[in-house]
C-alpha positions as CSV (number, residue, x, y, z in Angstrom):
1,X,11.0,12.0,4.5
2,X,12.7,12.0,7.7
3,X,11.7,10.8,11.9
4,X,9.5,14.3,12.0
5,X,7.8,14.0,9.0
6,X,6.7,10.7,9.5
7,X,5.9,11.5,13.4
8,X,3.3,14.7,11.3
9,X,1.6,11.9,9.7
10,X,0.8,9.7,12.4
11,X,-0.1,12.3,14.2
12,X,-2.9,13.5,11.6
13,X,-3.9,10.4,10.9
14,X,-4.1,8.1,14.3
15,X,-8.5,7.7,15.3
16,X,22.8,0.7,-8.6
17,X,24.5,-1.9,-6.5
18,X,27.9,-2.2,-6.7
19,X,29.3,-4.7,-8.9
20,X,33.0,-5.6,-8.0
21,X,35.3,-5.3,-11.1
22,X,37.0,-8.8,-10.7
23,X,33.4,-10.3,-11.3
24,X,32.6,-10.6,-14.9
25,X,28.8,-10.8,-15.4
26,X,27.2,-11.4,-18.9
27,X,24.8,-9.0,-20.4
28,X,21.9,-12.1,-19.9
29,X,22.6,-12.3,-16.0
30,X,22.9,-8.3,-15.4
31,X,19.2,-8.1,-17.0
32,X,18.2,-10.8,-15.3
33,X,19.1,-9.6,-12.0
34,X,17.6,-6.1,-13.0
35,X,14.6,-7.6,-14.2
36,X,14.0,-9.4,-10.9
37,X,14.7,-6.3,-8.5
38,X,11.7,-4.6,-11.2
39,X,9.6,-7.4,-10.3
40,X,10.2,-7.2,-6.6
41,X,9.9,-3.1,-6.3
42,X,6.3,-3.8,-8.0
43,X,5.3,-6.7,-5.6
44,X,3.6,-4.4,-3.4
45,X,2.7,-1.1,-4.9
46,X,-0.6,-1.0,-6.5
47,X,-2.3,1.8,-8.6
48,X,-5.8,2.1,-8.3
49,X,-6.6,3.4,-11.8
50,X,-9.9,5.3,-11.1
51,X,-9.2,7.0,-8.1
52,X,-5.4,8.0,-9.0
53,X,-4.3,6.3,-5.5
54,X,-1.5,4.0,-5.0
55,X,-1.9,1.5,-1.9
56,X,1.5,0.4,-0.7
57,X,0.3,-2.9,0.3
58,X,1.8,-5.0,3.5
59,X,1.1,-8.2,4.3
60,X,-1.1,-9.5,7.9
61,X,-2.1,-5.5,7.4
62,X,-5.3,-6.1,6.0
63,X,-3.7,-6.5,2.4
64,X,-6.1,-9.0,1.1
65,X,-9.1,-7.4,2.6
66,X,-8.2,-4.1,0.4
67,X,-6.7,-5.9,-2.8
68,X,-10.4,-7.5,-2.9
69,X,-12.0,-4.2,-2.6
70,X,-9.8,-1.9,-4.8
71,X,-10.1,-4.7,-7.8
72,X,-14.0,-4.6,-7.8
73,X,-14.4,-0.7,-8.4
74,X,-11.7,-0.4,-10.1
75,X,-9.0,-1.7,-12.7
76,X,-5.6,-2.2,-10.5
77,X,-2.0,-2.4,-11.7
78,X,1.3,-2.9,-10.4
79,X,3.7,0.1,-10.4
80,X,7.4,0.7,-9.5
81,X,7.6,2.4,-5.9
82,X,9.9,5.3,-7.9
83,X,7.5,5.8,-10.7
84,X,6.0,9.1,-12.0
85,X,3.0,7.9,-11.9
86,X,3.6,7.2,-8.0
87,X,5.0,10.7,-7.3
88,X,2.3,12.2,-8.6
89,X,-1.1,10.4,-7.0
90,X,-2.2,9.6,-3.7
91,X,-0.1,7.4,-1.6
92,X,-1.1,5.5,1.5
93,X,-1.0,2.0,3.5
94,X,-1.7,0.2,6.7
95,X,0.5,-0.4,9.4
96,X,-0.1,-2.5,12.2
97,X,1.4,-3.4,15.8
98,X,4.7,-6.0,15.4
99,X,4.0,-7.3,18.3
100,X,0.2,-8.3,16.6
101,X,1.1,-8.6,13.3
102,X,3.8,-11.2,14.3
103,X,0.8,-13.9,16.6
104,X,-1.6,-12.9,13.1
105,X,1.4,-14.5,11.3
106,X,2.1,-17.2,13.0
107,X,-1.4,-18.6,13.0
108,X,-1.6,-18.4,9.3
109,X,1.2,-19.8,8.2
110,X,2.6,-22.3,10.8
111,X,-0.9,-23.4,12.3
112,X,-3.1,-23.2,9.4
113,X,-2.0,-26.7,7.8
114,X,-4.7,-26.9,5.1
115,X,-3.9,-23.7,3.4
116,X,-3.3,-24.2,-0.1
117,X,-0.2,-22.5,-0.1
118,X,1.2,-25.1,2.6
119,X,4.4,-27.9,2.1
120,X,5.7,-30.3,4.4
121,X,3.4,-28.0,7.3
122,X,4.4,-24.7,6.9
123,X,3.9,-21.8,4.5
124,X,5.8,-22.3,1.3
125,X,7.6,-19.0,1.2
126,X,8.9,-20.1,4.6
127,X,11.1,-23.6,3.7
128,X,14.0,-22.0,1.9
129,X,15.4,-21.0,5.6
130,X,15.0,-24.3,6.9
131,X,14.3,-23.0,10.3
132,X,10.7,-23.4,10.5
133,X,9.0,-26.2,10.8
134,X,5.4,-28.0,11.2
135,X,3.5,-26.9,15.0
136,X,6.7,-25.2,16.0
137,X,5.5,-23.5,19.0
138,X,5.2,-19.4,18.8
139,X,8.5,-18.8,21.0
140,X,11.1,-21.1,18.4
141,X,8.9,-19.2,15.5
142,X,9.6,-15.3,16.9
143,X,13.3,-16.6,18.0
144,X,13.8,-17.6,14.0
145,X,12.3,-14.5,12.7
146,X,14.9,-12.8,15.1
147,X,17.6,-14.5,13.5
148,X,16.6,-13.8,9.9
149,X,17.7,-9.8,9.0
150,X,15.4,-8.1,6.3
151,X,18.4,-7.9,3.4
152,X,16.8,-11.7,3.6
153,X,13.4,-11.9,4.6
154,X,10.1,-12.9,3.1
155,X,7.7,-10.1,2.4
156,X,5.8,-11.3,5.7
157,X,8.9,-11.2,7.7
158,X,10.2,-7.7,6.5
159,X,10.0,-4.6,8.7
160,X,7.0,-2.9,7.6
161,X,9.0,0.4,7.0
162,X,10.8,-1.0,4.3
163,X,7.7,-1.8,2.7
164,X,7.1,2.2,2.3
165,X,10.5,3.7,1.4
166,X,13.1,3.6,-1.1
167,X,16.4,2.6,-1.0
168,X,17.7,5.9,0.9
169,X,14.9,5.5,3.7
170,X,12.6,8.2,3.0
171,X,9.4,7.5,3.1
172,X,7.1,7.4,-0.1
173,X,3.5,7.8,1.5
174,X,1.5,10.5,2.1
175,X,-1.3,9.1,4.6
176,X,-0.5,6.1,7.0
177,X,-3.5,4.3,8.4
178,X,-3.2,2.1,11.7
179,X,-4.6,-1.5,12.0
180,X,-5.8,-0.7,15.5
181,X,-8.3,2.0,13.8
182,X,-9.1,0.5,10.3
183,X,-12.5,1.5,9.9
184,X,-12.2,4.9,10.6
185,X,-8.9,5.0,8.4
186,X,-10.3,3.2,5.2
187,X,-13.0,6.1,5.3
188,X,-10.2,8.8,5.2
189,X,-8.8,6.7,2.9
190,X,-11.7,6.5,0.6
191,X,-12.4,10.2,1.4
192,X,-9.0,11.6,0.3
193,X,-9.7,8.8,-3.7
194,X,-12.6,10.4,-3.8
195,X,-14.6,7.7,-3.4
196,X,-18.1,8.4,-3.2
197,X,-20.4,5.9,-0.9
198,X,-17.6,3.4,-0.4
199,X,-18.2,-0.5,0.0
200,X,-18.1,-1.8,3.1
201,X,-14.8,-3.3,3.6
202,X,-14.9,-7.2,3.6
203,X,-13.0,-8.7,6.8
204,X,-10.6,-11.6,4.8
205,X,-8.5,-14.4,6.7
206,X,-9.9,-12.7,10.0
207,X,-9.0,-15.2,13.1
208,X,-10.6,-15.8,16.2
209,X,-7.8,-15.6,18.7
210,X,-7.0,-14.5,22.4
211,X,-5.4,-10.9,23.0
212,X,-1.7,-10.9,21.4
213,X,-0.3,-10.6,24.5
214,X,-0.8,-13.6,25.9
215,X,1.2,-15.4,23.5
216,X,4.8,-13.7,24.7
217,X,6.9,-13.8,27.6
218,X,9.9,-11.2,28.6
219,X,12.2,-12.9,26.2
220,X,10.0,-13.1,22.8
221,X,9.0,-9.2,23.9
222,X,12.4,-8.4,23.8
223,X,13.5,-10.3,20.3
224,X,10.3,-8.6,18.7
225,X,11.9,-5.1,20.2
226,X,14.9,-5.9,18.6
227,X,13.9,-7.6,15.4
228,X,11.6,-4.9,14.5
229,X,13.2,-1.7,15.8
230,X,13.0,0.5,13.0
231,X,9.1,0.4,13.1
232,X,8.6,0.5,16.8
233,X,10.8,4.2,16.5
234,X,9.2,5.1,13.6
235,X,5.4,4.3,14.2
236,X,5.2,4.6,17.8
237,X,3.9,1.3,19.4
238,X,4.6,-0.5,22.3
239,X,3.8,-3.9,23.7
């Protein structure tokens, strides 16, 4: 699914790697490392048994607030992103503005020091870089997420394109949802599974915060711009 495509979608829905030969690998390691890229294709791609949907979940996008609904009317599994299963129900997600997402991340995982999920002040999934580090303040946090390319990132700190394609780029959905509108999308949502009088969707790790755009100057704007290119072209947002 190319540019236009995707651009169609928005628009109806907004209200093998190559191993060199001088490496020997054993038969243990290779399966391993397959094993692991399984487990990673599956992270986020969840298959709502009942209502044959597949929610391609991203994080800061209202993931938890969805994974708690979809598990109590329904059994929920984890599926690869290529799957026949996958090709063949409905396919959808949530994105949301970088710019947003990025302030929604920093407070919960740089200033939110009695998570559970905390060490040495700071997210967990975050110490391997040894970049961030306790009450860094927002501009240090968006120039490190600058500096740290997707091929590497955290799930959080991944473009949120990647999230929805495979490996050539095409995209895998068929309805994308915005944050902005997340109401009115998790009707169509529940319209389109067939979901007759849907829950109310519960509002999880939702902050209390000034508007996003207080928190940046020209600079951080522009490293966001850049950082995140892909899904400012792609799904149409600006600061």
């Amino acid at each position: 699914m190319k540019k236009k495509e995707i651009t169609k979608i928005l628009d109806e829905n907004r209200g093998t790697r190559n191993i060199p030969f001088r490496i020997l690998i054993s038969l243990y390691d290779f399966y391993s490392k397959k094993k692991i890229e399984i487990f990673k294709d599956n992270k986020n791609t969840h298959l709502i048994e009942r209502y044959n949907g597949i929610y391609f979940s991203i994080p800061k996008n209202a993931q938890t607030s969805f994974s708690k609904l979809f598990n109590k009317i329904s059994k929920v599994r984890k599926v690869k992103k290529d799957s026949v299963i996958c090709k063949n129900n409905f396919k959808f997600t949530i994105i949301r503005n970088p710019y947003d997402r990025l302030v929604s991340l920093y407070l919960n995982k740089i200033k939110n020091p009695n998570a559970k999920d905390f060490r040495k002040g700071i997210f967990c999934g975050f110490l391997k870089y040894n970049k961030f580090y306790e009450n860094m303040p927002f501009n240090e946090f968006v120039r490190v997420i600058h500096s740290i390319p997707d091929k590497i990132s955290d799930p959080h700190l991944k473009s949120q394109y990647l999230h929805i394609s495979d490996n050539k780029g095409n995209i895998l959905v068929d309805y994308i949802g915005y944050f902005e509108s997340l109401e009115k999308n998790y009707l169509e949502i529940c319209k389109r599974l067939n979901i007759i009088n849907p829950p109310k969707l519960p509002h999880e790790k939702k902050s209390k915060r000034e508007d996003y755009k207080n928190y940046y100057n020209e600079k951080t704007k522009k490293l966001v711009e850049e950082r995140y290119c892909k899904d400012f072209e792609l799904f149409g947002y600006k600061f």
